[in-house]
Gaussian input, Z-matrix of N, CA and C with variables (Angstrom, degrees):
# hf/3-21g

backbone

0 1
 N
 C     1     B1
 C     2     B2     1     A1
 N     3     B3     2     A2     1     D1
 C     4     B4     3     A3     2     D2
 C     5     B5     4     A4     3     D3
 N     6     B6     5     A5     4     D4
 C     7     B7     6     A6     5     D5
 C     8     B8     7     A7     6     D6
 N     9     B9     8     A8     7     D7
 C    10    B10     9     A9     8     D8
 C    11    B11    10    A10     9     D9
 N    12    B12    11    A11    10    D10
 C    13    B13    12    A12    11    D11
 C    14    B14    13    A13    12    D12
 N    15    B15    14    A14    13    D13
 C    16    B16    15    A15    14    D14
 C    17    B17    16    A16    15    D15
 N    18    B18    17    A17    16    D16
 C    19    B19    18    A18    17    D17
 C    20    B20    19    A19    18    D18
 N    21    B21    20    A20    19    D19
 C    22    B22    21    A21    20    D20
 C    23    B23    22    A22    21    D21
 N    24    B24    23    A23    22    D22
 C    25    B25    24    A24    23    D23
 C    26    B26    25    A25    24    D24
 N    27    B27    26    A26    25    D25
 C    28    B28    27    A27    26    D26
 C    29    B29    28    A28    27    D27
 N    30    B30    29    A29    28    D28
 C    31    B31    30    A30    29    D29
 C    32    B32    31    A31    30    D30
 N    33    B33    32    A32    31    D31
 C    34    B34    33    A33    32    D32
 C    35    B35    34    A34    33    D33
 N    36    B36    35    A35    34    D34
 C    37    B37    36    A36    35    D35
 C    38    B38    37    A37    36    D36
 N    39    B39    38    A38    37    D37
 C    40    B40    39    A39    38    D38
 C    41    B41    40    A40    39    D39
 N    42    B42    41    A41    40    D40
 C    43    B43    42    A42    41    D41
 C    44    B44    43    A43    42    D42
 N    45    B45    44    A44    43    D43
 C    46    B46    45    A45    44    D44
 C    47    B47    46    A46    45    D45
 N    48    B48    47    A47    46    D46
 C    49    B49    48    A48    47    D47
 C    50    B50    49    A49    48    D48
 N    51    B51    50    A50    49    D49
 C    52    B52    51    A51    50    D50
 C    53    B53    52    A52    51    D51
 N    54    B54    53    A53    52    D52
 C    55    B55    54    A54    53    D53
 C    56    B56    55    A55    54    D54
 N    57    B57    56    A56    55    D55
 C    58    B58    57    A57    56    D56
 C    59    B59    58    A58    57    D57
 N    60    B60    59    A59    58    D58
 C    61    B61    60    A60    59    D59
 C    62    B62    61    A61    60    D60
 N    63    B63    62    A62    61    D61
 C    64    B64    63    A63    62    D62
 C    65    B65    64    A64    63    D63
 N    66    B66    65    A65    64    D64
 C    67    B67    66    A66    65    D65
 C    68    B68    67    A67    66    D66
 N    69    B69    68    A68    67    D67
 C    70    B70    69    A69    68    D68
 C    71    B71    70    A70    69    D69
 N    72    B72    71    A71    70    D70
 C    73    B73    72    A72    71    D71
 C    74    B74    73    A73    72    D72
 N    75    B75    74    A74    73    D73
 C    76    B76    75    A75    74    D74
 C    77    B77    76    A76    75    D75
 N    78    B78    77    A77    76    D76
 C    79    B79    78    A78    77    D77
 C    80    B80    79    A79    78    D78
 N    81    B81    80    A80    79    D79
 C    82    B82    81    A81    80    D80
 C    83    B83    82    A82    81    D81
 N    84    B84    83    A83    82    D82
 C    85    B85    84    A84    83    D83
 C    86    B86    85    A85    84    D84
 N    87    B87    86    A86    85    D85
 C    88    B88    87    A87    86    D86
 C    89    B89    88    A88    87    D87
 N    90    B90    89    A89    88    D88
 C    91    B91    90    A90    89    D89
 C    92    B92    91    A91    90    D90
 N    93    B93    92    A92    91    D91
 C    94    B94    93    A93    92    D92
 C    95    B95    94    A94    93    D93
 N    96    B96    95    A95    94    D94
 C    97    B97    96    A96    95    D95
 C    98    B98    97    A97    96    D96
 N    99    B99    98    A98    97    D97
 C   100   B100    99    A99    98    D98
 C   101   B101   100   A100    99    D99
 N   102   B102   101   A101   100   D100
 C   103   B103   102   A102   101   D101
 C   104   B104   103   A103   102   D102
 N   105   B105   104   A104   103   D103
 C   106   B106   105   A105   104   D104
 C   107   B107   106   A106   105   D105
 N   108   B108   107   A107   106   D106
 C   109   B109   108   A108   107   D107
 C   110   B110   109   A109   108   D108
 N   111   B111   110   A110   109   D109
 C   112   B112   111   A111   110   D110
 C   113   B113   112   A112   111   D111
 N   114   B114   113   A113   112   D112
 C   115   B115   114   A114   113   D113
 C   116   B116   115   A115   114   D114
 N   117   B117   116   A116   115   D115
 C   118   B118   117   A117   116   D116
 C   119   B119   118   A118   117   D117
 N   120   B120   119   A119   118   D118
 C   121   B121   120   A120   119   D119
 C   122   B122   121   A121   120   D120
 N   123   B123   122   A122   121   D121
 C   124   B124   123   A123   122   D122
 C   125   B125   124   A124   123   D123
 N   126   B126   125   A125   124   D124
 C   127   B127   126   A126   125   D125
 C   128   B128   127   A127   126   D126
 N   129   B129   128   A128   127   D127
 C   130   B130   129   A129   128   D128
 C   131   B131   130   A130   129   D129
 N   132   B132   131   A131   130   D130
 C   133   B133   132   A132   131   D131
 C   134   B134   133   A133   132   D132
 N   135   B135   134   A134   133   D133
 C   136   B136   135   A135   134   D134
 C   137   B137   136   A136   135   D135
 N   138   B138   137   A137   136   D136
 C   139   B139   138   A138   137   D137
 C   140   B140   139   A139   138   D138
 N   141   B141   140   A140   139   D139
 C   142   B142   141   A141   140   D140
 C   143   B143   142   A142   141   D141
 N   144   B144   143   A143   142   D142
 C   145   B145   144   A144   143   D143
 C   146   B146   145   A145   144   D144
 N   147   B147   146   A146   145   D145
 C   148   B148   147   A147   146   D146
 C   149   B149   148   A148   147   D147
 N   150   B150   149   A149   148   D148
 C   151   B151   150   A150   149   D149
 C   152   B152   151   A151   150   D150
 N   153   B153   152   A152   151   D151
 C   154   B154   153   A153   152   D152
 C   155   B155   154   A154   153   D153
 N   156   B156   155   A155   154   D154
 C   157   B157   156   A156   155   D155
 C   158   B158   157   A157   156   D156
 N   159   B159   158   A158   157   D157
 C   160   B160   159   A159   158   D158
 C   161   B161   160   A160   159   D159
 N   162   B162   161   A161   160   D160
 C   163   B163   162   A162   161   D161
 C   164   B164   163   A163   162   D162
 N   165   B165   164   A164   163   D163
 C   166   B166   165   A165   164   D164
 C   167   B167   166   A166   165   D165
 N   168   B168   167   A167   166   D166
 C   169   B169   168   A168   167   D167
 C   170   B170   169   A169   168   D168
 N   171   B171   170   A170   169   D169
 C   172   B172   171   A171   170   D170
 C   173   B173   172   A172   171   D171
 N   174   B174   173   A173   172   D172
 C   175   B175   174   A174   173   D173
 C   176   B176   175   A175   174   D174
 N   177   B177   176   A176   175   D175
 C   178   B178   177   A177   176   D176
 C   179   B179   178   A178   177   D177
 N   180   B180   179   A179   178   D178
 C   181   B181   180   A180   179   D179
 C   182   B182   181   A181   180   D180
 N   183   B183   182   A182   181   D181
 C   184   B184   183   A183   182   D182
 C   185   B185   184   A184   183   D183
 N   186   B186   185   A185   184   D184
 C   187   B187   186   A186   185   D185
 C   188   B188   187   A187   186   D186
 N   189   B189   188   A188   187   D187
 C   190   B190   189   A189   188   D188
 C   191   B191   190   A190   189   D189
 N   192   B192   191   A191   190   D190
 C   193   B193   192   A192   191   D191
 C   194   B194   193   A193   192   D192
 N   195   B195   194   A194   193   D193
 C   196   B196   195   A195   194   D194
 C   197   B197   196   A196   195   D195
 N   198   B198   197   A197   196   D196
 C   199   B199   198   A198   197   D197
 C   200   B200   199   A199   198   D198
 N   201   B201   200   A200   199   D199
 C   202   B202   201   A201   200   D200
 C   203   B203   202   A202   201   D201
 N   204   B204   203   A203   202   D202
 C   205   B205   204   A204   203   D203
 C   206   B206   205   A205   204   D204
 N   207   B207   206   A206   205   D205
 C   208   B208   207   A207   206   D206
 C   209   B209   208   A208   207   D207
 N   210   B210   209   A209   208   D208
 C   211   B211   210   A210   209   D209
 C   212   B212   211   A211   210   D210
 N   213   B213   212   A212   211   D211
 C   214   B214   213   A213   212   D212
 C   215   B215   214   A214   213   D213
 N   216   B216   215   A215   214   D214
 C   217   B217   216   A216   215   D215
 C   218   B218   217   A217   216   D216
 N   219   B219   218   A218   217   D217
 C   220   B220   219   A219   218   D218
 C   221   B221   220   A220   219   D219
 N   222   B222   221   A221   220   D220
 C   223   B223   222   A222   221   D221
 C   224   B224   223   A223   222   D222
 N   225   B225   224   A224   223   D223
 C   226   B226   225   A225   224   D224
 C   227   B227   226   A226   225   D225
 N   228   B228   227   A227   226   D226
 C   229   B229   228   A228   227   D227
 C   230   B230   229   A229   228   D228
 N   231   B231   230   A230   229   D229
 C   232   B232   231   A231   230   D230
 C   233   B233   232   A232   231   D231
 N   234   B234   233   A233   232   D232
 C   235   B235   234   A234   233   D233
 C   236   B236   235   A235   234   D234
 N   237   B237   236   A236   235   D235
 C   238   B238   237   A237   236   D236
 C   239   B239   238   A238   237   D237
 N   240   B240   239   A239   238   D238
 C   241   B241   240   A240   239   D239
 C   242   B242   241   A241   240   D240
 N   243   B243   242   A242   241   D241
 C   244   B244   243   A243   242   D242
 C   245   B245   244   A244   243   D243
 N   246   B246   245   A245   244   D244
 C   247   B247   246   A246   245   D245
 C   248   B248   247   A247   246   D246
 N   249   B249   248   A248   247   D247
 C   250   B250   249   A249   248   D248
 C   251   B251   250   A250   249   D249
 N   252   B252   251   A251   250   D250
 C   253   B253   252   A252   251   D251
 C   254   B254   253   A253   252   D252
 N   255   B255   254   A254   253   D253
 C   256   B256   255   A255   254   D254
 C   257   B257   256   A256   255   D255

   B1=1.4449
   B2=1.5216
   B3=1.1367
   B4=1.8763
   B5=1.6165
   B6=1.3523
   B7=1.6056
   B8=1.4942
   B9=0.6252
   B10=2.1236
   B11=1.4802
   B12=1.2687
   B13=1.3735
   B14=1.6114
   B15=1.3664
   B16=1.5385
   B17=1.0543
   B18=1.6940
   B19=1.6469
   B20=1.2735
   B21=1.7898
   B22=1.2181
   B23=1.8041
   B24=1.3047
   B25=1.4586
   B26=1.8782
   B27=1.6210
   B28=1.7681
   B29=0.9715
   B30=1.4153
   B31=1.2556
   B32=1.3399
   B33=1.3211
   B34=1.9710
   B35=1.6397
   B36=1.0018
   B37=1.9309
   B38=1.3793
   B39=0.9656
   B40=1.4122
   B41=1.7075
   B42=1.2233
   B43=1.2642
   B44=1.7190
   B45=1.4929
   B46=1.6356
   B47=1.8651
   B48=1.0513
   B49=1.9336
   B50=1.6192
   B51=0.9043
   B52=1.7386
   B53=1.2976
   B54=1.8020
   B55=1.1590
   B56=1.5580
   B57=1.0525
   B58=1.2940
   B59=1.9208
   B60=1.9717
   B61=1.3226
   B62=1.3902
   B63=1.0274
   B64=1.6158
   B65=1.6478
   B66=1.9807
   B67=1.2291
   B68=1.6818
   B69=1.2672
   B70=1.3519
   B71=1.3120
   B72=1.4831
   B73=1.5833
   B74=1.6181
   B75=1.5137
   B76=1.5877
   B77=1.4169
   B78=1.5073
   B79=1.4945
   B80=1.5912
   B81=1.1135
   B82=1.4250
   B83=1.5801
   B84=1.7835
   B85=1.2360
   B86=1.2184
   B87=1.6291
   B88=1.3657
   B89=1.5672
   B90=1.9284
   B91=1.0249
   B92=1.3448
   B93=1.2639
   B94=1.3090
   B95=1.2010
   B96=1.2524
   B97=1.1397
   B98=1.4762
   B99=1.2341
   B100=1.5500
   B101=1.6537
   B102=1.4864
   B103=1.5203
   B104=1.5096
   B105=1.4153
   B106=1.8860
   B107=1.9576
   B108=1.5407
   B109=1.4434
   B110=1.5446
   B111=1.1838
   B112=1.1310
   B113=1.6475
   B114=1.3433
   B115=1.5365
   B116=1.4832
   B117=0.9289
   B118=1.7599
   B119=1.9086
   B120=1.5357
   B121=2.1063
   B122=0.7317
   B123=1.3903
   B124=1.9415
   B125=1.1519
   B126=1.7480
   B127=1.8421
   B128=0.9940
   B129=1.1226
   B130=1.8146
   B131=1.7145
   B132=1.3628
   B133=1.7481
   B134=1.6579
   B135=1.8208
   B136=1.6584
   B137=1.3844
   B138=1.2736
   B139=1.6337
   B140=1.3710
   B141=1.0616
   B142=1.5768
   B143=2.1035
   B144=0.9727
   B145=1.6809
   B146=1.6211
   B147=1.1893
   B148=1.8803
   B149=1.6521
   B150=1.3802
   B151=1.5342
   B152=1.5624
   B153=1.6485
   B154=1.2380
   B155=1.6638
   B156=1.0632
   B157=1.4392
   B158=1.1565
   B159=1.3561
   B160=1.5739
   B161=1.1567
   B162=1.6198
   B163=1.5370
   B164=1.4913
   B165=1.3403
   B166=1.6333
   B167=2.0377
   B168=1.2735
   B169=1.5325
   B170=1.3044
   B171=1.7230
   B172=1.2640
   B173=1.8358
   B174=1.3947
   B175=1.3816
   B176=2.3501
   B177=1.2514
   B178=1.7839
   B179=1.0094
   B180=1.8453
   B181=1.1474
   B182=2.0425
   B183=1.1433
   B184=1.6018
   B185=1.1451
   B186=1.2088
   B187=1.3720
   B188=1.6317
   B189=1.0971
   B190=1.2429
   B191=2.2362
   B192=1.0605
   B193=1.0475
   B194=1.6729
   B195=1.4525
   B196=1.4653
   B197=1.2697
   B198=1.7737
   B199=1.0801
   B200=1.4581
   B201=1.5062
   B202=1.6403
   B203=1.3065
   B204=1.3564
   B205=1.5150
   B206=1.8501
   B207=1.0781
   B208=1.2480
   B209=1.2595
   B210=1.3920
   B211=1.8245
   B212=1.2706
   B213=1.6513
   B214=1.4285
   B215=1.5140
   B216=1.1615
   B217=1.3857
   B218=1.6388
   B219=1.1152
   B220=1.2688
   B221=2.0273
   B222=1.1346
   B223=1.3219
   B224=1.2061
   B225=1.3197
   B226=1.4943
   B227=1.3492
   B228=1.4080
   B229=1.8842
   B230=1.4763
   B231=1.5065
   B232=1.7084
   B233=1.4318
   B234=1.7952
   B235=1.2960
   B236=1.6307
   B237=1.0181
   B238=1.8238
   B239=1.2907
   B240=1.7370
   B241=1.3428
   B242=1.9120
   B243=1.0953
   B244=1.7227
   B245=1.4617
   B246=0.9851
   B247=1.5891
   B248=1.7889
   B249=1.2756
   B250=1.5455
   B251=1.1343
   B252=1.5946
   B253=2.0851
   B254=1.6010
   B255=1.2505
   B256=1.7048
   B257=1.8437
   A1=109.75
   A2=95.53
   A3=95.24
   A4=108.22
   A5=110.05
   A6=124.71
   A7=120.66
   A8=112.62
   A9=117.42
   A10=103.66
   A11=107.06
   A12=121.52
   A13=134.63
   A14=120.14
   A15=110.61
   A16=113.26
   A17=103.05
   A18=137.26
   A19=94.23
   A20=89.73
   A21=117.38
   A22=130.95
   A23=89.30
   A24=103.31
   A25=105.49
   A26=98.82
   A27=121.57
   A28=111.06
   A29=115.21
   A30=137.10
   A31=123.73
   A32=92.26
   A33=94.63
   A34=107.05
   A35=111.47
   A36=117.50
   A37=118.76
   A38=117.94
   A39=115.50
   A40=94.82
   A41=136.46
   A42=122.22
   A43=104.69
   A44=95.54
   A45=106.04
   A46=127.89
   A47=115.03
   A48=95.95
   A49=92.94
   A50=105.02
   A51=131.53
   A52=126.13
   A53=101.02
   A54=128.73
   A55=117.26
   A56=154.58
   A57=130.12
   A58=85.45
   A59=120.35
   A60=109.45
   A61=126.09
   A62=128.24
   A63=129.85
   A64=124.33
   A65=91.29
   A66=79.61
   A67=121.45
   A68=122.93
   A69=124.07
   A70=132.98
   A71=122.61
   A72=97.92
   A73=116.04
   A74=114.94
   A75=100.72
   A76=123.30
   A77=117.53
   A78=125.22
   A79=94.02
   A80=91.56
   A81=109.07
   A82=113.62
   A83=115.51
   A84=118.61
   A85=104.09
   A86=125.04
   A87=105.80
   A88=122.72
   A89=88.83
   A90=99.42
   A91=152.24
   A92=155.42
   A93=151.78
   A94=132.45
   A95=158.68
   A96=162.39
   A97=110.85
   A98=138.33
   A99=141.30
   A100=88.54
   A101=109.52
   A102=117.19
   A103=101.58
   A104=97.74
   A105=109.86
   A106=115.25
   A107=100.94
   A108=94.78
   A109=90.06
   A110=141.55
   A111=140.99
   A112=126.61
   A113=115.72
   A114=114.69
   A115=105.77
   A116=134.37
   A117=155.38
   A118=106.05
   A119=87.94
   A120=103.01
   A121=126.40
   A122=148.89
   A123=151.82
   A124=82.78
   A125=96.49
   A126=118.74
   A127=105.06
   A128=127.69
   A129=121.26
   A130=91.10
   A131=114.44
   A132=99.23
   A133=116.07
   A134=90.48
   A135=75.96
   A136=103.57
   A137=112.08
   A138=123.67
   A139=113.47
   A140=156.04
   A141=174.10
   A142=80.55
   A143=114.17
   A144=116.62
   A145=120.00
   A146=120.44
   A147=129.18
   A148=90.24
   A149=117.72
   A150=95.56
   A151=111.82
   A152=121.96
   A153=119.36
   A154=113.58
   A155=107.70
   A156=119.46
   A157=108.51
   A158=122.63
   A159=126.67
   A160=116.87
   A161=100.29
   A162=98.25
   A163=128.22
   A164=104.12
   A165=114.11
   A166=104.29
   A167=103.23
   A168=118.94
   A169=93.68
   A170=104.72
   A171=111.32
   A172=138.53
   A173=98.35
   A174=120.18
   A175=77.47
   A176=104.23
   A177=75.59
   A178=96.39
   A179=155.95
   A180=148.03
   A181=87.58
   A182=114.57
   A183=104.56
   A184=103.74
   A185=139.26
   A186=145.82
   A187=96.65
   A188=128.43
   A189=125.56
   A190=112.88
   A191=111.09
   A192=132.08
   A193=115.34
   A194=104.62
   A195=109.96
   A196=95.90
   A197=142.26
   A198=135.97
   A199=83.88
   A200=109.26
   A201=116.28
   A202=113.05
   A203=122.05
   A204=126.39
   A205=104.59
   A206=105.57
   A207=128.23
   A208=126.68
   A209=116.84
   A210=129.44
   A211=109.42
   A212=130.80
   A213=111.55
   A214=98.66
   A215=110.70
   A216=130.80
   A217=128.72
   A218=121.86
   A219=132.69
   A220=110.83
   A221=121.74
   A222=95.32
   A223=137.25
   A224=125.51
   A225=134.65
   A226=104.75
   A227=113.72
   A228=104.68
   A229=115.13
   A230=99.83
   A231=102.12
   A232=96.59
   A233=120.89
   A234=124.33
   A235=106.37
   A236=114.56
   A237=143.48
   A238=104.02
   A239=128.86
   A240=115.72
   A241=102.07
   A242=105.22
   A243=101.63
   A244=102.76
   A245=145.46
   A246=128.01
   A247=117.55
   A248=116.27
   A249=107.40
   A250=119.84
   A251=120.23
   A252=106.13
   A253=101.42
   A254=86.67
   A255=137.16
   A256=80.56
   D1=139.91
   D2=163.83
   D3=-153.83
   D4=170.89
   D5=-166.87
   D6=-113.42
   D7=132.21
   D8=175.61
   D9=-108.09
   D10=127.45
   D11=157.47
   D12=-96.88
   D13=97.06
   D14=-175.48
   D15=-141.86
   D16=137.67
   D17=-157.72
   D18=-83.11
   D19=115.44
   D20=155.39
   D21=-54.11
   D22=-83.76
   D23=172.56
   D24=-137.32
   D25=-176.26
   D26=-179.80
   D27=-168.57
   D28=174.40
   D29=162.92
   D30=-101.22
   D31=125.27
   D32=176.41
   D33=-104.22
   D34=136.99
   D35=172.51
   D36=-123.98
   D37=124.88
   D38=-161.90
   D39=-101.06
   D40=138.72
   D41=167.56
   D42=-140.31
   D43=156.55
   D44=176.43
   D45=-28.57
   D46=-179.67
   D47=174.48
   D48=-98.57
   D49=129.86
   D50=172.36
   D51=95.92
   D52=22.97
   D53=-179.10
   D54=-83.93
   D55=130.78
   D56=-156.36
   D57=-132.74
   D58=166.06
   D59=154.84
   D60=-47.71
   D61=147.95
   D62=-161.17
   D63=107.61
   D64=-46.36
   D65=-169.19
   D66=-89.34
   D67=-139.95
   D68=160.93
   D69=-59.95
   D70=90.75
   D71=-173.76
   D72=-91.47
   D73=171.13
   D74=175.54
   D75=-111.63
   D76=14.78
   D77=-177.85
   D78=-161.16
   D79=145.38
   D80=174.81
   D81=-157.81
   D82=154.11
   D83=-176.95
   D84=-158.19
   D85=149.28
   D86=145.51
   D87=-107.72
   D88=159.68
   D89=167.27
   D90=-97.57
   D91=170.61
   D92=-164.00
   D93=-125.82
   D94=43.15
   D95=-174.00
   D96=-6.46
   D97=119.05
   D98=-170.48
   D99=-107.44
   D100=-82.09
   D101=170.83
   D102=-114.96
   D103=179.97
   D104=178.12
   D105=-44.91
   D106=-23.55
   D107=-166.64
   D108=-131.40
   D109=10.08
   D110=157.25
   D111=-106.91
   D112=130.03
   D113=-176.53
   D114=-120.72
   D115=179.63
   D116=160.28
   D117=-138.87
   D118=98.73
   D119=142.76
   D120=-29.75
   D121=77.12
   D122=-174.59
   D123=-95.74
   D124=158.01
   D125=169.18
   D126=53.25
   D127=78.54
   D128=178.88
   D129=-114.51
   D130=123.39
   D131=174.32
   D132=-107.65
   D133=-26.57
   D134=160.13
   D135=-146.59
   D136=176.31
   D137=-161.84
   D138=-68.95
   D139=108.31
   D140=-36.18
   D141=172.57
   D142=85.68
   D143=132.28
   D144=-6.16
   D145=145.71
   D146=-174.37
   D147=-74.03
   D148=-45.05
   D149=-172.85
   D150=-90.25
   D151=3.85
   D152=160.53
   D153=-73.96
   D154=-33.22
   D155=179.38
   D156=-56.58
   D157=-62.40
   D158=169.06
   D159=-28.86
   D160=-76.11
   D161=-177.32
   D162=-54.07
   D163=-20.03
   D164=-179.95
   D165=-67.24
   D166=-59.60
   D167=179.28
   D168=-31.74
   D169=-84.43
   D170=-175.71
   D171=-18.19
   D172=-41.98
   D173=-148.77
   D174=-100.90
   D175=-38.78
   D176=176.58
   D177=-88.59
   D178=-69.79
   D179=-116.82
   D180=-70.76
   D181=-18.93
   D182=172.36
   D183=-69.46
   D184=-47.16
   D185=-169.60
   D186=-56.12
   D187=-27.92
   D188=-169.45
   D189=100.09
   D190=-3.81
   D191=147.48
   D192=-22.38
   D193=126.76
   D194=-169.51
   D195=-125.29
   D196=-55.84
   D197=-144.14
   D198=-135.38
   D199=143.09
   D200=155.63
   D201=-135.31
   D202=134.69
   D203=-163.30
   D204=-140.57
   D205=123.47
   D206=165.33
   D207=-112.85
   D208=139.83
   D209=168.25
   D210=-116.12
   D211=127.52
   D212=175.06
   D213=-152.13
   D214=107.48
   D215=154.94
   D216=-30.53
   D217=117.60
   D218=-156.38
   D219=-91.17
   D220=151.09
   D221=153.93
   D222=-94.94
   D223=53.58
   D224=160.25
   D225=-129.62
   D226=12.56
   D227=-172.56
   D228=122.50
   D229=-48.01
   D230=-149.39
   D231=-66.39
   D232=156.19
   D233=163.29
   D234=-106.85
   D235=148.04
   D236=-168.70
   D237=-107.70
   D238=92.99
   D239=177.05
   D240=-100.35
   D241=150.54
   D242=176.79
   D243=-133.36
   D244=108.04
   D245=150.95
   D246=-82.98
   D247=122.10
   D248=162.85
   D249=-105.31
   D250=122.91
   D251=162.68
   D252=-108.48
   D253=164.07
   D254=-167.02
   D255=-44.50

């Protein structure tokens, strides 16, 4: 017998520069595992900033991360699809 382990979902936190885990972060989301190199952005409440984006990219394409895809619902209706690759 043997066992496989595979990641569901996480949390990503984006925090300020000299911000370390622990401290205050200012965006947060989770994430979703689609396949090993693909995720989906759930709970997004507000729109991720160009240098949140960065740091977000950054922080999966280390993971080994290829595709990131988000849906986020607006409050007037509209839906927001984004896909990013590597």
């Amino acid at each position: 017998m043997h066992g496989h382990f595979e990641p569901i979902s996480g949390v990503l936190r984006i925090f300020e520069d000299g911000k370390e885990y622990g401290d205050e972060y200012v965006w947060c989301v989770t994430v979703k595992f689609l396949t090993r190199t693909k995720v989906e952005l759930c709970g997004i409440i507000k729109a991720p900033t160009p240098s949140m984006w960065k740091a977000i990219r950054t922080t999966l394409w280390n993971m080994n991360i290829d595709t990131v895809v988000m849906e986020r619902k607006l409050s007037d209706g509209t839906i927001v699809k984004k896909e990013i690759q590597r």
